[in-house]
N, C-alpha and C positions, 0 to 999 in steps of 0.2 A: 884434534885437541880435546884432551877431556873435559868434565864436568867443573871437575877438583879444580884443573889447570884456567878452565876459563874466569872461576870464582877466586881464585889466587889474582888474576891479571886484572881484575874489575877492582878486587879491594886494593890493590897498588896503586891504580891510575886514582883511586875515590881518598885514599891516603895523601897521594903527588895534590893532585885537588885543593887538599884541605889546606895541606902547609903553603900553597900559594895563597890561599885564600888569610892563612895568618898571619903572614908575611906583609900581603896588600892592607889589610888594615892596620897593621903594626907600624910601618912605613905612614901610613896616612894618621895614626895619632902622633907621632914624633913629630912629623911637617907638623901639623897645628898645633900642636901643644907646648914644642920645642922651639924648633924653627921660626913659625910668623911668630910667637911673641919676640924673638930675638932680634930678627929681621925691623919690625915695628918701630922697637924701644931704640935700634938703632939709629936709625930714618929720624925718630924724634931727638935723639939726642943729640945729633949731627946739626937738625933743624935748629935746636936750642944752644949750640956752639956758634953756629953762622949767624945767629938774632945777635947775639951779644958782642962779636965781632963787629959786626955791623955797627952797632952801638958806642964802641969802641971809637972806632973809626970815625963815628960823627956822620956815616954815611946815610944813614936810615935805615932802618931796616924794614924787611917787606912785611913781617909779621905784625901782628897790634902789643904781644907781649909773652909770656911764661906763665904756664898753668902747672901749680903743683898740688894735688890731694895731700893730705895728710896720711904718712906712711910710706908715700910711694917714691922711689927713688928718681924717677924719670919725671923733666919736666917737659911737659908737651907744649909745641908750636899755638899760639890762637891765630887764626889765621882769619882775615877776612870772608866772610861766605859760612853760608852751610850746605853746600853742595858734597860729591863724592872726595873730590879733590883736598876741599880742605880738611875733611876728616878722615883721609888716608893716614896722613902720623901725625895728628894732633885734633886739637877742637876746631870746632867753627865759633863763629863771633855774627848775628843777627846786623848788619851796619846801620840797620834803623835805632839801635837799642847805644847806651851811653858806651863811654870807653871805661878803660881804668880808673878805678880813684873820682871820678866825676858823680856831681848828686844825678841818681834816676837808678836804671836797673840794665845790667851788663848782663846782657843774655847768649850763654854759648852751649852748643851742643856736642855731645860725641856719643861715640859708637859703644857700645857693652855687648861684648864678643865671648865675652869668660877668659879668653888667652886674647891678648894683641889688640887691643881696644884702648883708648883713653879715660874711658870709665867704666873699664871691666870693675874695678871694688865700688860704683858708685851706692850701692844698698849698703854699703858698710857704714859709708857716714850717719853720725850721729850730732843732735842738736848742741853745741857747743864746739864743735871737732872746728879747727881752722884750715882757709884755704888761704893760698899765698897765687895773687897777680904779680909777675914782675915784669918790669917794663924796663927801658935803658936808663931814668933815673931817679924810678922809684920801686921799692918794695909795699906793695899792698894787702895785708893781713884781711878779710874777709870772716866772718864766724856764724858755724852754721846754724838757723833757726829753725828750717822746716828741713828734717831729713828729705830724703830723693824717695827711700825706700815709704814711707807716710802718704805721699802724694800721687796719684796717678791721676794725668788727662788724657785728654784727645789731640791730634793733631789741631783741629778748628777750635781747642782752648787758648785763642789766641792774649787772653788776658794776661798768662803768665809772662808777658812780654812788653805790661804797661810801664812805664816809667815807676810805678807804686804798682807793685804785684797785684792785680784785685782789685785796684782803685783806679777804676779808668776814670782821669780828667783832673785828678791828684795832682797837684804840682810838687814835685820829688824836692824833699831836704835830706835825705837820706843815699847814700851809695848801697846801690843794690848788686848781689851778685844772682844770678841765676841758670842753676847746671840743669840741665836735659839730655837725656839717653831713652834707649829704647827699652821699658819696662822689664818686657821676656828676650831670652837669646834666641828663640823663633821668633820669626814674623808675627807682629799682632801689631796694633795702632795704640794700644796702650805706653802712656809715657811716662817716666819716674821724673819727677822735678822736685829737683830743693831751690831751697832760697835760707842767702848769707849777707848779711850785710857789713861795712864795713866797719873796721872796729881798732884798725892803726895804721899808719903809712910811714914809712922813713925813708932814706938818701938810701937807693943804691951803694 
């Protein structure tokens, strides 16, 4: 085999190479970008037809209620817990912390992925922007005060979690909302939190 012929057959197999190689991440931005957000918003939306079923029903439902951003067309599950489970397709819910509509501070968390998260726009919020709790028979309007994107703690800021944000031993007259996600879409301990409080409620 020649020289020519060997240098022909190297840049083929480094060409075959390549197009695998575009192919695999091509493929792997569609799955994430496409795919799990669809997947997700499914999962939650499903999650949020069987809450309100439930409700219907008079049977209970497993869930605490309905978290909608402002904007976003998916309303996600709040689920008891902040473990993996409950913010798989929806938020968590702290069960130390109030419930809907109650005076104190309803503290829930989720995940911010950039695609497939429940607070992938949480930096988008702005102070005045409204959130909506719904529960099986009431809707609870929330209005936000301290954007998410404003604020950053630590994990061991456990203040953000007092019944009165910041005022540990405060006896709450106020219904507090308060959202937590993870700051960066890499790993860091850095935490974005807003706080809303409430500001209307009516009849399902």
């Amino acid at each position: 085999m020649s020289r020519r012929t060997r240098t022909s057959a190297r840049y083929r197999v480094a060409v075959a190479l390549l197009v695998v190689l575009v192919l695999v991440v091509t493929g792997g931005l569609l799955w994430q970008l496409w795919w799990v957000p669809r997947q997700v918003s499914a999962t939650a939306d499903q999650a949020a037809s069987d809450y309100l079923a439930a409700c219907s029903l008079g049977s209970g439902a497993d869930d605490i209620g309905l978290l909608q951003l402002p904007g976003a067309s998916t309303m996600w599950p709040i689920r008891s817990g902040v473990d993996d489970d409950a913010m798989a397709a929806g938020v968590g819910w702290y069960p130390q912390t109030a419930l809907p509509g109650q005076p104190g501070n309803m503290a829930l968390v989720g995940r911010r992925l950039i695609v497939g998260g429940a607070f992938d726009g949480i930096l988008n919020l702005n102070a005045g922007d409204s959130v909506t709790v719904e529960t099986c028979d009431t809707v609870y309007t929330y209005t936000v005060v301290v954007a998410p994107r404003d604020l950053t703690v630590q994990p061991e800021d456990t203040w953000v979690l007092d019944p009165v944000p910041g005022s540990s031993g405060v006896m709450p007259t106020t219904a507090w909302l308060t959202l937590i996600a993870n700051q960066d879409v890499l790993p860091s301990s850095d935490r974005a939190v807003g706080f809303a409080s409430l500001t209307n409620s009516q009849p399902r």
